[in-house]
C-alpha positions as CSV (number, residue, x, y, z in Angstrom):
1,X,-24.2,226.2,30.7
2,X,-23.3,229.7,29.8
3,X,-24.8,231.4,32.7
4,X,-23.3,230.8,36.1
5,X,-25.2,233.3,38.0
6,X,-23.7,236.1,39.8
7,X,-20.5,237.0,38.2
8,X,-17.2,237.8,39.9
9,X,-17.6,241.3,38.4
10,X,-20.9,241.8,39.7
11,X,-19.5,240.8,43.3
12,X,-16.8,243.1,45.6
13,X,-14.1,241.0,43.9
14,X,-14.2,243.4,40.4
15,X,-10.8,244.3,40.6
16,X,-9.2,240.6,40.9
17,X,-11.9,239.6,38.1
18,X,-10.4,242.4,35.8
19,X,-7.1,241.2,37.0
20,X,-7.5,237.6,35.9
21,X,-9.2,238.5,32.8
22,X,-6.5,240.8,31.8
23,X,-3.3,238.9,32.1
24,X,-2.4,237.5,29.0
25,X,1.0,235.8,28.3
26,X,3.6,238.6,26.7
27,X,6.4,237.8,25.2
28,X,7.3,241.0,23.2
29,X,8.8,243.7,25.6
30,X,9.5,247.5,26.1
31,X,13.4,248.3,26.0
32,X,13.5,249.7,29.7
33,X,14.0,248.3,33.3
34,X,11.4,247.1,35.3
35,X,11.8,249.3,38.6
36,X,13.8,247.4,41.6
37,X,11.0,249.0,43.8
38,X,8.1,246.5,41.5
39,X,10.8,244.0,41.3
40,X,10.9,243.8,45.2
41,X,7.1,244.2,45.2
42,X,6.5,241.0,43.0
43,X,9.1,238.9,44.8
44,X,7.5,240.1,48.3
45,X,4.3,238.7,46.8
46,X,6.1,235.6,45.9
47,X,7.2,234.9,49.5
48,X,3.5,235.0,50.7
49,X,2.6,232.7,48.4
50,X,0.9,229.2,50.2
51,X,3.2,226.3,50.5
52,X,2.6,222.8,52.1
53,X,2.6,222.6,55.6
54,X,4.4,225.5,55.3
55,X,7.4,224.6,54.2
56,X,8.4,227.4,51.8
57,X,10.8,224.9,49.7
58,X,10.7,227.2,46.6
59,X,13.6,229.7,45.6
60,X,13.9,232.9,43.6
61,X,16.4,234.3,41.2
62,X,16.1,237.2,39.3
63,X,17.7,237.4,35.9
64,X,18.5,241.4,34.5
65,X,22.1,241.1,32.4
66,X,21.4,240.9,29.3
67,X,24.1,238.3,28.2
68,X,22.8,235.9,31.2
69,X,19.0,236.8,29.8
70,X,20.2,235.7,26.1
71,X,21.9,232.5,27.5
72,X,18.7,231.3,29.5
73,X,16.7,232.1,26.2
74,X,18.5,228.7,24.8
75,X,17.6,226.9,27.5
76,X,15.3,224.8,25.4
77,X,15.0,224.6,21.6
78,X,11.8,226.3,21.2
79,X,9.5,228.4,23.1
80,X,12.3,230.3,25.1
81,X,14.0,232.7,22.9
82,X,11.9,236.0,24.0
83,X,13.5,235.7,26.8
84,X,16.3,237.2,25.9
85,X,14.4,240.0,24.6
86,X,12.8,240.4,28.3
87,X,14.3,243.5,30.4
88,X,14.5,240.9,33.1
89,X,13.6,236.9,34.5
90,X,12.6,235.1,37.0
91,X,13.8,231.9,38.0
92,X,11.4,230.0,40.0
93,X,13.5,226.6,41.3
94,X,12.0,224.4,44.5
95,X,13.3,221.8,47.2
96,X,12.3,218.3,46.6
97,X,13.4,217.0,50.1
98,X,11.6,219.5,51.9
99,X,8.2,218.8,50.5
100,X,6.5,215.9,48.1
101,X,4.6,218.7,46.7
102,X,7.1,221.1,46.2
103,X,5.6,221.4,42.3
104,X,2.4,222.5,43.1
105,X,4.1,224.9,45.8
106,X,6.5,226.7,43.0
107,X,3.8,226.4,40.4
108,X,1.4,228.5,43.0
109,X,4.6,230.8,43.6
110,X,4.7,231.1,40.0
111,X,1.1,232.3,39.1
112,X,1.4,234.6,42.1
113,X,4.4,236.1,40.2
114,X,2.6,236.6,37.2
115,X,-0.8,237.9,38.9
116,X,1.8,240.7,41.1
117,X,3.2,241.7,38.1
118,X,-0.4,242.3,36.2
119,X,-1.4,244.2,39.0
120,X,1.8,246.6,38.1
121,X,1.6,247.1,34.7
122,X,4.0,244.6,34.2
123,X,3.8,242.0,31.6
124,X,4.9,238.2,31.8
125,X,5.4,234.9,30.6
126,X,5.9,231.5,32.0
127,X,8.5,229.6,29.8
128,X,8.5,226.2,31.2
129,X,11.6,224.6,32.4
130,X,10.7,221.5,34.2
131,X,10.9,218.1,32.2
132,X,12.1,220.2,28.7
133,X,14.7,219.4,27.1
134,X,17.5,221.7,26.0
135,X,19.6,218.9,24.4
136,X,19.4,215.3,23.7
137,X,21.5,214.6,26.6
138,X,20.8,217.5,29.2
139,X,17.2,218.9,30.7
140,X,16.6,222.3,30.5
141,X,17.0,222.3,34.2
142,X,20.4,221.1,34.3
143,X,21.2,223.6,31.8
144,X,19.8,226.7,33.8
145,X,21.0,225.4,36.7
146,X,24.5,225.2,35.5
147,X,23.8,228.7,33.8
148,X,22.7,230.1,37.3
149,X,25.0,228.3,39.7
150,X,21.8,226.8,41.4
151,X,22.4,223.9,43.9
152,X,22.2,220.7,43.4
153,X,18.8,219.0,44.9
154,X,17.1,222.0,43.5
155,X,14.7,221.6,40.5
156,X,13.8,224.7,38.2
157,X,10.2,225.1,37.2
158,X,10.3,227.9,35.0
159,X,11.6,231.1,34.2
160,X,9.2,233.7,34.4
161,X,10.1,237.2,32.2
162,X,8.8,240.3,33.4
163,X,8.9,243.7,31.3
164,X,6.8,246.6,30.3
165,X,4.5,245.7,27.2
166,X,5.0,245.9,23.9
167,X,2.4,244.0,22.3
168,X,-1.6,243.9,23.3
169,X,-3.2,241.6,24.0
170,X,-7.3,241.2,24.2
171,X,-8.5,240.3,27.3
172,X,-10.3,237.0,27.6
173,X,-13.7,236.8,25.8
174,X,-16.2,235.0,28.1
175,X,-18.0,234.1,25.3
176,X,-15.6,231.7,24.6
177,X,-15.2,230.1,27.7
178,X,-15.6,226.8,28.2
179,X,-17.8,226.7,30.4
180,X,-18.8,222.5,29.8
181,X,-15.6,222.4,31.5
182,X,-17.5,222.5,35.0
183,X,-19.6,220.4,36.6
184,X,-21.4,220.9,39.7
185,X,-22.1,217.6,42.2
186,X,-20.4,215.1,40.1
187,X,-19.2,214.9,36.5
């Protein structure tokens, strides 16, 4: 089931294809600032992003002192220590009480992030926050939000790091998609 038919590259859509097929997860970055002006961009993208009936339960904070960015990179005890190599984070959190879905909401906040970002020349990650642990006793959350001064009834999905490139990455081989993943009618 390699061959799907018209590809998103053939259609009008070749720019979000190349978009898609581009963004890679970075975690090595540039030692320079990501502009406030793309900063503002990528967060203006974030606050477009669909929620559940509208609701808009998810929060933003953005992350640029170093000492904070080196603190949230022990946030859990692997898998989060580029982050305080990033020029600069964002913390993605969401509001429980205002929608039951509130996880998909920030996780569609999240990817919109990311694809913003791409479409700057700006690299990311997602370093997942959400049910991690950074001790035996205390989430990861708990620990950011104590780091961040974030609200109680607020959960943290994931910090996001943004920064100019340092590393390249291929972009996807469609080769090697798994393409007996999909199934058309029924499984």
């Amino acid at each position: 089931m390699t061959d799907l038919g018209l590809t998103l590259k053939d259609s009008n859509m070749n720019s979000f294809y190349e978009l898609v097929k581009n963004r890679r997860s970075i975690r090595k970055y540039e030692d320079r600032p990501v502009e406030s002006e793309k900063v503002d961009a990528i967060l203006r993208a974030a606050l477009m992003s669909p929620a559940s009936k509208r609701t808009n339960g998810w929060e933003f904070v953005t992350v640029d002192d170093r000492e904070t960015l080196k603190r949230l990179s022990e946030c859990r005890e692997m898998g989060s220590k580029f982050v305080g190599d990033a020029p600069m984070a964002i913390v993605v959190c969401a509001d429980p009480a205002k929608s039951d879905v509130w996880f998909e909401d920030a996780s569609i906040a999240a990817i919109i992030i990311q694809l913003a970002a791409a479409d700057l020349g700006i690299g990311s990650c997602w370093v997942q926050v959400y049910k991690r642990m950074h001790t035996e006793t205390e989430t990861a959350g708990e620990y950011v939000k104590g780091l961040l001064g974030i609200p109680e009834g607020l959960e943290v999905l994931n910090i996001i790091t943004l920064g100019y490139k340092n590393e390249e990455r291929k972009p996807y081989d469609e080769e090697k998609l798994m393409y007996e993943k999909i199934h058309r009618g029924r499984f």
